[in-house]
N, C-alpha and C positions, 0 to 999 in steps of 0.2 A: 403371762398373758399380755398379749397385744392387744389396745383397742382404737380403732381408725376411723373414722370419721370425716371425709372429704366432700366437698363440692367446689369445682374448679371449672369458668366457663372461658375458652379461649377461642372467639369468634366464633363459628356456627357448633360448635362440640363443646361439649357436656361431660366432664366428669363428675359421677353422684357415686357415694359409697358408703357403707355405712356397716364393718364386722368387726370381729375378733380372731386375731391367731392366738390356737394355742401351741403351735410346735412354735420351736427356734430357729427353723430354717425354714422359707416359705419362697417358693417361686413363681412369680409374675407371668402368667405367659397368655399368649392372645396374639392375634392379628395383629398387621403392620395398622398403625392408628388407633389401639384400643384402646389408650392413657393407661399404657404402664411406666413411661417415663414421664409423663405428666404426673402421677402420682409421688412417682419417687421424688422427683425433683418440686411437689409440693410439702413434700413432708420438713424435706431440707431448707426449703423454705427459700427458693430458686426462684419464684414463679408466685406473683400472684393468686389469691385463693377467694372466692367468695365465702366459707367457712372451711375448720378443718379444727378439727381434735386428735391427739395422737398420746394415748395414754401407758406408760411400759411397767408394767408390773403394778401397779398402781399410781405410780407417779407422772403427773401430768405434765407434758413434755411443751407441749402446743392446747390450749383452748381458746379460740375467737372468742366463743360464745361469753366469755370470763374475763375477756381482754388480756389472758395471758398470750402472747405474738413474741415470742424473742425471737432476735435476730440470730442466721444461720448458725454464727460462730457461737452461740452461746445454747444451740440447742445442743448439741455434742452429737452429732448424728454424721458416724466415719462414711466418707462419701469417694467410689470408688468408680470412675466414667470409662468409659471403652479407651480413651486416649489418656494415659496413665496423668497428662498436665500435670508433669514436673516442673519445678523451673530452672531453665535452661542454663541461667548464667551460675545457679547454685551446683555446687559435690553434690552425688550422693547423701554420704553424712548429712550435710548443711539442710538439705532438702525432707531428710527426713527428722533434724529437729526443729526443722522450722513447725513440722504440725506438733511436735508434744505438748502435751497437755498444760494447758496455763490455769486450769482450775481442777480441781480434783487429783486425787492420785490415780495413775497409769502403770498403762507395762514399761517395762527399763527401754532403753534400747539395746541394752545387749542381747534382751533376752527375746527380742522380736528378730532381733538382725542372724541372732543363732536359729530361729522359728524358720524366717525365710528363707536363712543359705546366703543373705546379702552381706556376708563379711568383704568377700575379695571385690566389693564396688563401691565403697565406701569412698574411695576418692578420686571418683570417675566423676565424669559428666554427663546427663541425661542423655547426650546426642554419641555417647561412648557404647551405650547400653544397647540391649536386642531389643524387640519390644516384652518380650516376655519377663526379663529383667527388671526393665522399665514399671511391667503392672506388678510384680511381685515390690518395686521400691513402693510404688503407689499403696498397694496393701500395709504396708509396713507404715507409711503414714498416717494413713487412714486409725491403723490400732494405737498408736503414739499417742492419737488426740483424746484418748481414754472414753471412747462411745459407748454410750445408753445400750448404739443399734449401728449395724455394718447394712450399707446402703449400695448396691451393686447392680452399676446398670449397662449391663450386658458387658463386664471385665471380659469375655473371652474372645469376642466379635471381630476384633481384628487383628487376630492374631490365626497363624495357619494351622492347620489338626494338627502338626507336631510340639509347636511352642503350647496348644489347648489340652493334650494329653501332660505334656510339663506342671502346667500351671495349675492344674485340678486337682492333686495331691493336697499345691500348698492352701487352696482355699479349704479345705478338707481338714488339713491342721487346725488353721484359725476354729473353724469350727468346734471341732475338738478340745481345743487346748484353751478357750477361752469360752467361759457362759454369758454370749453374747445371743441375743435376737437379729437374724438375717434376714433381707428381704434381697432377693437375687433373680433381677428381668436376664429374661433372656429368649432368643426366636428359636433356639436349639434343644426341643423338651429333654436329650439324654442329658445337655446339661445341670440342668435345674436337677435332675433323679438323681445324678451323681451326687448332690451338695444335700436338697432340699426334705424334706418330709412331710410336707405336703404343697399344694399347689391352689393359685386364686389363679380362673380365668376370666380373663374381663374380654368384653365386646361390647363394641360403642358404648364407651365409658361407664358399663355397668358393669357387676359382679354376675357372670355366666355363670358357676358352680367353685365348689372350693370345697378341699377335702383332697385326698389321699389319690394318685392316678388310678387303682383297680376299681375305686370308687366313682370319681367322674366316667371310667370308660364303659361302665354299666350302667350309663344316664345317657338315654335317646337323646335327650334336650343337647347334651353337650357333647354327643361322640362326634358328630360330625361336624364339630367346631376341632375338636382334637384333632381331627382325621387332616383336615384344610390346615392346622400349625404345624404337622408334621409328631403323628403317633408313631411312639418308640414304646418299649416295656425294657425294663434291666434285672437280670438275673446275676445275683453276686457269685463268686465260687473262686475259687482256688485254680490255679493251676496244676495239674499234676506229673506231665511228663512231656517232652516234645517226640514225635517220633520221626523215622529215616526220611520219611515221603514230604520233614517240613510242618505239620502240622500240630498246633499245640491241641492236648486233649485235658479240658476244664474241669473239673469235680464239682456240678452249682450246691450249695447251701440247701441241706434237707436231704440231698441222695448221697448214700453211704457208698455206692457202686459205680454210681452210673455215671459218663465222663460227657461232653459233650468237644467236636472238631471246631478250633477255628484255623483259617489260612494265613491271619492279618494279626497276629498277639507280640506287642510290644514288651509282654512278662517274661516270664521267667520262671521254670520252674518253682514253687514255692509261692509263688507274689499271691496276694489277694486281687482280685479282677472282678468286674462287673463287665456281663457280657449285654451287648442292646442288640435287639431287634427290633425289626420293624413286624406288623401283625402278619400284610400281605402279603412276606418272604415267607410265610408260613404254611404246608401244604396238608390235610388235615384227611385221615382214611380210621377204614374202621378196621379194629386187628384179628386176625393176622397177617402183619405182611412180611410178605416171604420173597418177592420178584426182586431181584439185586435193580438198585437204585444208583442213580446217582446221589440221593440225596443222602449226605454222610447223621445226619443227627438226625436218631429216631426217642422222641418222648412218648412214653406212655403215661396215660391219664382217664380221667373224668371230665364230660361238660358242667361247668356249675352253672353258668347261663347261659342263654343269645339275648343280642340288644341289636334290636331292628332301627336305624334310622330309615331316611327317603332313600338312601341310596345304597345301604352298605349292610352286614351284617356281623357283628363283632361277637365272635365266640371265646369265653373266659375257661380255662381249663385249670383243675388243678391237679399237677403232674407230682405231687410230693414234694415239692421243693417249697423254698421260703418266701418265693413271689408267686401268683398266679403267671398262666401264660396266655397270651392274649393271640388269637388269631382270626384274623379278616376272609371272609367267604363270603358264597352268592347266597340267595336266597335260592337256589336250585341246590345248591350241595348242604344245605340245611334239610330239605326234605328229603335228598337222597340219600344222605347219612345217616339218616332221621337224628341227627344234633338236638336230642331234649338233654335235661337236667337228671347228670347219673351216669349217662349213654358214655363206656367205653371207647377211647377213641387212642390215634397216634398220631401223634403233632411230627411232623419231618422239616427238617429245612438244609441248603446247602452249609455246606463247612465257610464259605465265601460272603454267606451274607452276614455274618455273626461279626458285628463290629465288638471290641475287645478293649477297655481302657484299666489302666493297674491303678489300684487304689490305695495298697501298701506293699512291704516289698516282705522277702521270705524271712528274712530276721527280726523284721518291725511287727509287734504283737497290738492289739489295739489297744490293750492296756498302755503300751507304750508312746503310742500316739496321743492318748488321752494325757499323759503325764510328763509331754515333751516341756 
């Protein structure tokens, strides 16, 4: 159990906050301005604070109010920036024991350097490295310094969808392979769903909702905050076959049969995948339908709700599988479908819109992930 407690004023803006996480993975997400990095970088102790409590498991890390305040290096909080700030004139190696742990016992470095894949850089120099490289040394630092808590503010941001698909595995490991608490900002919600288990959204330095995404996107209050940061949903599954035309066909989690097209899958037969969408690539009819389509992925399901904000209407379905499926309509194709709670329906969308990221590969079991 995390417990957080901030107030942080930087000229006319207000951070006030005041919860508990209980997952170990939690992602930051909100508006450009809504003190997600203000918070991170308060906890780390970056930044000026008018108070701040930061309690991990019960142990109190930061209390003002108590006059405990240690300084950065002695709270232990592994801190991870979009610009991996290695230093430049140090190796690899050099750079990554420059963070190990100078109190407490930590992980080795062999056994982080074998975690990350960062053997063959060990005696390069920062400006030798890709950037993706670069954030993977950075990660590797960051766990040396043997942390309470992994601090990650927005790792994947500058780096292009190729080196982001790369890198998301290795954060996925750490996770995994280490019982650490994550707080992980980010403007890209598939990524936080890749890493996280649940999500805090803040606007203008408040806490908007927090809880689970099929939870917040069933919350008027907050759908159309989701909708403005850019609403995704992700469906895990398997790979199961590529065929002639190009096309990989998915297996998701929950359906014993049923396969789902993408056009864009970096897997491989076998690989575990998490497939995203967005709601409004979503086209939503009552069944049966039978007029050949373009649209290659037909879900059948149930409506379990609608969630009307001012402008949108978000219908939750559940199609049998291990996530709901979230799809975006009018309020005219709400009455015309009559979209109540129960009302069979079939979710379509193009094989094209299904972005597709690999999360393990066909050999790698989760057990084995967990036990790297």
């Amino acid at each position: 159990m995390i417990e957080v407690s901030c107030r942080v004023r930087r000229g006319d803006f207000l951070l006030e906050l005041d919860t508990r996480l209980a997952h170990r993975a939690t992602g930051i997400f909100g508006r450009s301005g809504a003190g997600k990095t203000s918070l991170l970088h308060a906890l780390a102790g970056l930044i000026p604070v008018d108070a701040l409590r930061l309690v991990i498991d019960g142990e109190a890390v930061v209390d003002t109010r108590t006059g405990l305040d240690s300084p950065p290096h002695r709270r232990r909080l592994g801190m991870v920036f979009q610009d991996h700030r290695l230093f430049p004139h140090l190796s690899i190696d050099a750079n990554l024991r420059f963070g190990m742990a100078q109190q407490g016992p930590g992980p080795g470095i062999d056994e982080v350097v074998e975690l990350l894949d960062i053997g063959n850089l060990l005696k390069r120099r920062p400006d030798q490295c890709s950037g993706g490289e670069g954030q993977r040394v950075a990660m590797g630092r960051a766990l040396l310094s043997a942390p309470r808590m992994l601090l990650l503010d927005e790792p994947l941001a500058s780096l292009d969808r190729g080196l982001k698909r790369q890198i998301l595995p290795y954060l996925r490991r750490i996770r995994d392979h280490y019982d650490l608490p994550i707080l992980m900002i980010s403007h890209d919600l598939a990524e936080l769903l890749a890493l996280t288990d649940e999500l805090l959204l803040l606007d203008r330095g408040a806490i908007a909702g927090q809880g689970p995404l099929p939870q917040l996107a069933t919350d008027s209050d907050t759908l159309e905050l989701l909708h403005d940061c850019g609403l995704v949903f992700a469906l895990p599954g398997r790979v199961a076959r590529r065929d002639p035309d190009g096309l990989a066909w998915i297996r998701p989690d929950g359906a014993s049969e049923r396969e789902l097209a993408c056009g864009d899958c970096p897997a491989e037969p076998g690989d575990r995948v998490e497939m995203v969408l967005r709601p409004e690539d979503l086209v939503l009819a009552r069944p049966p339908v039978e007029t050949p389509l373009s649209l290659t992925n037909r879900l059948p399901g149930r409506v379990v709700s609608v969630t009307r904000s001012s402008a949108r209407c978000l219908v939750t379905l559940d199609c049998g599988l291990s996530a709901p499926v979230l799809a975006e309509v009018t309020e005219r194709a709400v009455r015309d479908l009559s979209l109540t709670p129960s009302q069979p329906v079939v979710a379509l969308c193009k094989a094209q819109a299904m972005q597709v990221r690999r999360i393990g590969t066909s050999t790698e079991s989760s057990t084995d992930r967990r036990n790297r």
